[in-house]
TORPA-368691 format. One record per residue: x, y, z of N, C-alpha, C, O, CB in turn; residue number from 0. Coordinates in steps of 0.2 Angstrom, whole numbers, m for minus. Glycine has a CB too. Example, Ala and Ser with C-alpha at 12.3 -4.5 7.8 and 13.67 -1.06 7.14 Angstrom:
<nodes>
     nX     nY     nZ    caX    caY    caZ     cX     cY     cZ     oX     oY     oZ    cbX    cbY    cbZ  seq
     66    m28     39     62    m22     39     66    m16     39     71    m17     42     57    m22     45    0
     64    m11     35     68     m5     36     64      0     39     67      6     40     70     m3     29    1
</nodes>
This chain:
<nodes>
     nX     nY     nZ    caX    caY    caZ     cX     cY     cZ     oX     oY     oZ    cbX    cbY    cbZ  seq
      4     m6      0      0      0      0      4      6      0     10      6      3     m5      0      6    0
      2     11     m3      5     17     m4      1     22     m2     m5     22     m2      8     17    m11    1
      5     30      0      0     35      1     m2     41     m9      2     42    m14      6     39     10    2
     m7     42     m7     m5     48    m15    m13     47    m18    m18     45    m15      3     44    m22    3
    m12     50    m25    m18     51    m28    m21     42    m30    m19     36    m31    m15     56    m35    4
    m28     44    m30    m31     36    m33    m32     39    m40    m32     44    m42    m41     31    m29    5
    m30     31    m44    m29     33    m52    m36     31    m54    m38     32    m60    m23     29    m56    6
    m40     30    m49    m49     31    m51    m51     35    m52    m52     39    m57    m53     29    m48    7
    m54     35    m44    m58     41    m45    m56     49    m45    m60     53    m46    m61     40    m40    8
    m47     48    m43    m42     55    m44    m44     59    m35    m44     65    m34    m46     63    m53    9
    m46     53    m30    m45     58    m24    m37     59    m21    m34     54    m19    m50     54    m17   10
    m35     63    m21    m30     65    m19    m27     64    m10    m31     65     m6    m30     73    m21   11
    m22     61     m9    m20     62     m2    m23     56      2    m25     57      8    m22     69      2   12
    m24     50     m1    m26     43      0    m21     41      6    m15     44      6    m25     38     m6   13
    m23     38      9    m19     36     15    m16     30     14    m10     29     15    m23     35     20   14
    m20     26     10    m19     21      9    m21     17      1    m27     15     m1    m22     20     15   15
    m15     16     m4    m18     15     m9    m15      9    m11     m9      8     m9    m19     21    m13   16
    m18      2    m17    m20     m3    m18    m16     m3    m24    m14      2    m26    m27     m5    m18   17
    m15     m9    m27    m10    m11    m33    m13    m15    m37    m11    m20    m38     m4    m15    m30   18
    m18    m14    m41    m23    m16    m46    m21    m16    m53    m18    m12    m55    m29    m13    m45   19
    m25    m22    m56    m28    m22    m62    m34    m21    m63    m38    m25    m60    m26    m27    m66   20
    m36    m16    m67    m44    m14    m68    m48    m21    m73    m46    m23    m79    m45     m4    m74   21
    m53    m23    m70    m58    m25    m75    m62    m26    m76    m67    m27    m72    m57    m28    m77   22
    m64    m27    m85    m73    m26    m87    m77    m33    m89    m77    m38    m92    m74    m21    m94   23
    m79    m31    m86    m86    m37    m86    m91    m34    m89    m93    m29    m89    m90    m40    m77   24
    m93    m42    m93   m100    m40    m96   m102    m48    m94   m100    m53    m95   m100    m36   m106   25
   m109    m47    m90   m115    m52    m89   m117    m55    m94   m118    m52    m99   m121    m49    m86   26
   m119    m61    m93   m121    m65    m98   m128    m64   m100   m132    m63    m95   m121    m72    m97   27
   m130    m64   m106   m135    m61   m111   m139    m67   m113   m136    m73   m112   m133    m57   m118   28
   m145    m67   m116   m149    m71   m121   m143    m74   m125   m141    m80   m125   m154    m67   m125   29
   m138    m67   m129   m136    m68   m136   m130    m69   m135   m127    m71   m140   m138    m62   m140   30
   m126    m68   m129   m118    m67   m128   m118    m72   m121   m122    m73   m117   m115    m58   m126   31
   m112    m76   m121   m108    m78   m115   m104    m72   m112   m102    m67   m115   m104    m83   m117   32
   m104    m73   m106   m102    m67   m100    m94    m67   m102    m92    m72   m103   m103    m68    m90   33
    m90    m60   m103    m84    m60   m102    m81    m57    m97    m84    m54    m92    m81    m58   m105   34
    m75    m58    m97    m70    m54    m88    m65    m50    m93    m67    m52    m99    m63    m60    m80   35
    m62    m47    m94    m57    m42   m100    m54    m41    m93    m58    m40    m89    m60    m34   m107   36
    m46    m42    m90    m40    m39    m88    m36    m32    m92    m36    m32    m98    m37    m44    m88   37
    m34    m29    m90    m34    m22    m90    m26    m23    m90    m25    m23    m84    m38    m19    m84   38
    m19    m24    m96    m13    m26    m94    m11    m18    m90     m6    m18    m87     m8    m29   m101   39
    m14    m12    m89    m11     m9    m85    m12     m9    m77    m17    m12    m74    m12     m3    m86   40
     m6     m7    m74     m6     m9    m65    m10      3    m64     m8      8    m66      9    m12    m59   41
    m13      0    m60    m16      8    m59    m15      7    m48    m14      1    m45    m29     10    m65   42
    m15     15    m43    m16     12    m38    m24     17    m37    m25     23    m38    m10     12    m32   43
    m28     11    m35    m32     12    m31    m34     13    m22    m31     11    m17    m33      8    m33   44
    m39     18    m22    m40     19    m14    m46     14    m13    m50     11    m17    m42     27    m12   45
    m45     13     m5    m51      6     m3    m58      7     m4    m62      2     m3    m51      4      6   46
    m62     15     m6    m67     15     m8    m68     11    m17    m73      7    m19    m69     24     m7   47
    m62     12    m21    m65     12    m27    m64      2    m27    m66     m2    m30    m62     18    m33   48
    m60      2    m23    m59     m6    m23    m63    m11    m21    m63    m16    m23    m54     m7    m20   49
    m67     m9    m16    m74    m11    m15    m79    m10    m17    m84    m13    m14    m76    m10    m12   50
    m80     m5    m23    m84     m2    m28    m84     m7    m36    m89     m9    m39    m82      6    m29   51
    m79     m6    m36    m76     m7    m44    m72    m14    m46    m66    m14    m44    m69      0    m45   52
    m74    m20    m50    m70    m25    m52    m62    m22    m53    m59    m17    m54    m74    m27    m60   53
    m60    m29    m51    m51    m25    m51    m48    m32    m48    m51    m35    m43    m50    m16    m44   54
    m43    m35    m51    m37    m39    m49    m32    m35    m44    m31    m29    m45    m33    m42    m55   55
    m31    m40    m39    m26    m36    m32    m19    m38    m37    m18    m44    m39    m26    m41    m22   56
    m14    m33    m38     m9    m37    m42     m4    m41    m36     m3    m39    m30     m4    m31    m47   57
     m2    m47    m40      2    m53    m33      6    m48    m29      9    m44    m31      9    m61    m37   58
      6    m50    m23     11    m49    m17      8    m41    m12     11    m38     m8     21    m48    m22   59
      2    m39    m15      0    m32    m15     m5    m36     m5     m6    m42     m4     m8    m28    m26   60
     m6    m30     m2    m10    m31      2    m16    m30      3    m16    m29      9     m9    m29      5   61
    m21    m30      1    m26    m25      3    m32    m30      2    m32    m36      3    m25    m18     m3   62
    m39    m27      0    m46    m31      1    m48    m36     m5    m48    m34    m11    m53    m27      1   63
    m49    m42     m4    m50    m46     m8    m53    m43    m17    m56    m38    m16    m55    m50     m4   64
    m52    m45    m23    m52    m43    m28    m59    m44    m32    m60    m50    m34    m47    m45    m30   65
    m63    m40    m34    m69    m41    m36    m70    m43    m43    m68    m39    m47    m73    m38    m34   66
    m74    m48    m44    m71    m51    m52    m78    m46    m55    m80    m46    m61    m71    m64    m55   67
</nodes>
């Protein structure tokens, strides 16, 4: 964890911020099977948007479990 800007949401002066890969989900349809798309950039996240927002913890990183 590091202190600084979240590269999400842009709140500045994070206390505490997360070592993620962003990613997008799309729910399965009538017409489509569901995907996950990983995100090859590392961005850091604060614990609001990480609890908000799909996102891989990148390995060895601390923080709240990762929401697919």
């Amino acid at each position: 964890m590091e202190n600084g800007t979240c590269e999400s949401c842009g709140t500045v002066g994070c206390d505490d911020l997360f070592t993620v890969q962003r990613l997008y989900v799309t729910p399965e349809s009538w017409d489509r099977e569901p995907t996950v798309i990983r995100v090859d950039d590392i961005e850091r996240w604060c614990a609001a948007c990480t609890a908000h927002y799909p996102h891989q913890l990148v390995s060895g990183g601390d923080g709240p479990a990762a929401r697919p």
